[in-house]
Structure formats: C-alpha cells, structure tokens
C-alpha positions as CSV (number, residue, x, y, z in Angstrom):
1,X,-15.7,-2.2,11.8
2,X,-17.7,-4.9,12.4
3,X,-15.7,-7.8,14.5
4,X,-15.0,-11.1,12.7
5,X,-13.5,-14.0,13.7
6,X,-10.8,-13.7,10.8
7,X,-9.8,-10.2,9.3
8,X,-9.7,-10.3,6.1
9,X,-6.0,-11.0,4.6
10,X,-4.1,-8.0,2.9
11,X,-1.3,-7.9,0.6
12,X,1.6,-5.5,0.5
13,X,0.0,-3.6,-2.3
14,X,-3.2,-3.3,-0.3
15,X,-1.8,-2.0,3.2
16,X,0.0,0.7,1.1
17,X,-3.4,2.1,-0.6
18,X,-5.2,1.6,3.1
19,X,-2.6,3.6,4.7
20,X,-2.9,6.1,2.5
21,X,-6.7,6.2,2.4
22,X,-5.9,6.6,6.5
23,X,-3.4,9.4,6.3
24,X,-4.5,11.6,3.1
25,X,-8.3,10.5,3.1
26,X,-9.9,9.9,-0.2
27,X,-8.9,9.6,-3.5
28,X,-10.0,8.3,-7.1
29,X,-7.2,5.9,-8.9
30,X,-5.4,8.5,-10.9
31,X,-4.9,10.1,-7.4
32,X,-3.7,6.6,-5.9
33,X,-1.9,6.0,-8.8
34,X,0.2,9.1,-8.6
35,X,0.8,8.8,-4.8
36,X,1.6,4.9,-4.7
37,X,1.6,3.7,-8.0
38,X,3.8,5.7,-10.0
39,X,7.0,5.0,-7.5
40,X,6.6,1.2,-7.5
41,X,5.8,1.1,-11.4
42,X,2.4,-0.2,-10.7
43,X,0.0,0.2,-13.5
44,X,-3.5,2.0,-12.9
45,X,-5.2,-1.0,-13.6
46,X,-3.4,-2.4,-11.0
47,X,-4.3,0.2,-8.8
48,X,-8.2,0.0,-9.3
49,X,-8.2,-3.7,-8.8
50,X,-6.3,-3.1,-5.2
51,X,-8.9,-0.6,-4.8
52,X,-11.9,-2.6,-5.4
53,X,-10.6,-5.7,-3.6
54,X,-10.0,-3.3,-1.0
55,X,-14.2,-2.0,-1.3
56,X,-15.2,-5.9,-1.7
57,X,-13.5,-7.1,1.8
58,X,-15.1,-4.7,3.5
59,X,-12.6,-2.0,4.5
60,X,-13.2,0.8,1.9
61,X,-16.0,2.6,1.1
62,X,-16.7,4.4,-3.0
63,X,-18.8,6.7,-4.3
64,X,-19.5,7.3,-8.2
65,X,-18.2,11.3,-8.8
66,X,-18.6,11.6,-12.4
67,X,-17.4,8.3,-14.4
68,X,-15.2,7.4,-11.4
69,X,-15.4,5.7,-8.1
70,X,-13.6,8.3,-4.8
71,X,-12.3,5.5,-2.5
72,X,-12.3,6.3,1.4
73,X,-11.4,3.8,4.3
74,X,-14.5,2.2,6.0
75,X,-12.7,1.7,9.3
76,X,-10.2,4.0,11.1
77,X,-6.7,2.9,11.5
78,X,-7.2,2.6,15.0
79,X,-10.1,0.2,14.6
80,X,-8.0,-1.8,12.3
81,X,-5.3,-2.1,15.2
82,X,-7.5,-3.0,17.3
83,X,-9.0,-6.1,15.8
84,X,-6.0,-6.9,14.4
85,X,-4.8,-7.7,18.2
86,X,-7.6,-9.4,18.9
87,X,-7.1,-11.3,16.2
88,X,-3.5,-12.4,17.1
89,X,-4.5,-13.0,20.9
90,X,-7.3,-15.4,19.8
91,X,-4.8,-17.5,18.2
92,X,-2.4,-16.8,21.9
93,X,-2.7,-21.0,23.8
94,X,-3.9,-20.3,27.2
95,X,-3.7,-16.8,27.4
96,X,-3.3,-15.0,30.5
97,X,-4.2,-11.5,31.1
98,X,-0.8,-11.1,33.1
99,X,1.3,-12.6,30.3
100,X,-0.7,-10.2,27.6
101,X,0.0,-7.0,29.4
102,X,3.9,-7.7,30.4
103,X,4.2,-8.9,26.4
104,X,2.8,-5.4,25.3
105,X,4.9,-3.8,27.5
106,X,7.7,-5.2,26.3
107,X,6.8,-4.7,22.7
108,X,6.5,-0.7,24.3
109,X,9.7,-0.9,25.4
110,X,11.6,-1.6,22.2
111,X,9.9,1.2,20.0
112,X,12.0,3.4,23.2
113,X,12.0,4.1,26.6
114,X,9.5,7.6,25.6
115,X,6.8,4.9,24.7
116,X,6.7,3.4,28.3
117,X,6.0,7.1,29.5
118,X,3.0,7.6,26.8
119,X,1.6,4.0,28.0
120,X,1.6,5.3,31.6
121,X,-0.1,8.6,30.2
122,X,-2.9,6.7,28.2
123,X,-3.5,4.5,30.8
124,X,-3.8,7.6,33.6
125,X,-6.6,9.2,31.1
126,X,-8.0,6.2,30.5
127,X,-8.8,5.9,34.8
128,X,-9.7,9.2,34.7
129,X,-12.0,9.3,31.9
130,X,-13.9,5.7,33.3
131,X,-13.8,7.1,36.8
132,X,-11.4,5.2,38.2
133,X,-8.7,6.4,40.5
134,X,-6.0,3.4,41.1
135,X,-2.2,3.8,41.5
C-alpha cells in the first residue's frame, strides 16, 4: 500500500467485506453477499456498492470474469495495520519513542499476559533476522 498522509475512512459495512477479502481471498458479490450480506439483511446492491467503494479508495483490486467483477484486497491486513498506526501516532502531540513503546506494551498486556511472551518472541527474530544481538 502506498503511504498517505490520511487512510482513507471505512465504514462498518466496508471493514466487514475487507476482512473477508483478507481471510477467504476473492470473491464476486453473490459470493459476498452470501457470506456478509445475507446475515445482516443487506441487499446485493448494497453489497457491490461496498465493493466498488472499496476498488475506488484504493484497497481492492477487480477483475472482469465473465459479466462480473472478482474482488480481491490490494493490501494485506498486515499493511493495513501498519499504516493505520502510523496514522494514529502522526496525530500523537510530541511523541516520544519511550512513551510509544510502553503504550504498546500496555495495549499487549491487556489482550493477556501470552501476548507479552509473543512480543518478546517477535522482537528476538526481529534482532536476529537484522543481525543484531542485544539483550
């Protein structure tokens, strides 16, 4: 994904068919409509508009199979996550480093004490794999 000062806003509707697009890969509208629209009594046309508001802001990709469009996601969840928090630290007052790193630690903590161990082990591989071998 290509950084941007501002990503673009999504609604509700939108950050269901993205994460869907993320965790059962591409799909036309009847196929988006049966997983997501269906259940929430969304109408297909509904549904495509999502889609292709979804394709116009930049995070979903389509391509023509037969006489309709097969959506896909144009950026992986993790980039999303990741721009996401740089979006939200840009708007952080006088951010320090320090203050960034105890906040995320915190926000590791709460999700459970397992999290703090899998922080540790990404941030071991992450030494290891950039050759660096602090504490």
């Amino acid at each position: 994904m290509r950084r941007r000062s501002r990503l673009p806003q999504l609604g509700e509707l939108e950050r269901a068919i993205l994460a869907r697009l993320w965790s059962h890969g591409p799909a036309d509208v009847k196929a988006m409509q049966r997983a997501i629209g269906e259940a929430r009594g969304i109408k297909p046309n509904t549904v495509q508009s999502t889609l292709d508001r979804l394709h116009r802001k930049g995070l979903a990709e389509r391509d023509k199979l037969g006489r309709a469009y097969v959506y896909r996601a144009r950026v992986s969840q993790r980039e999303w996550v990741v721009c996401t928090l740089e979006a939200v630290l840009g708007d952080v007052p006088r951010r320090s480093p320090d203050l960034l790193l105890s906040a995320f630690v915190d926000l590791a903590e709460r999700t459970g004490t397992e999290q703090l161990g899998e922080l540790e082990r990404l941030v071991r591989a992450r030494r290891t794999r950039s050759g660096e071998h602090g504490s």
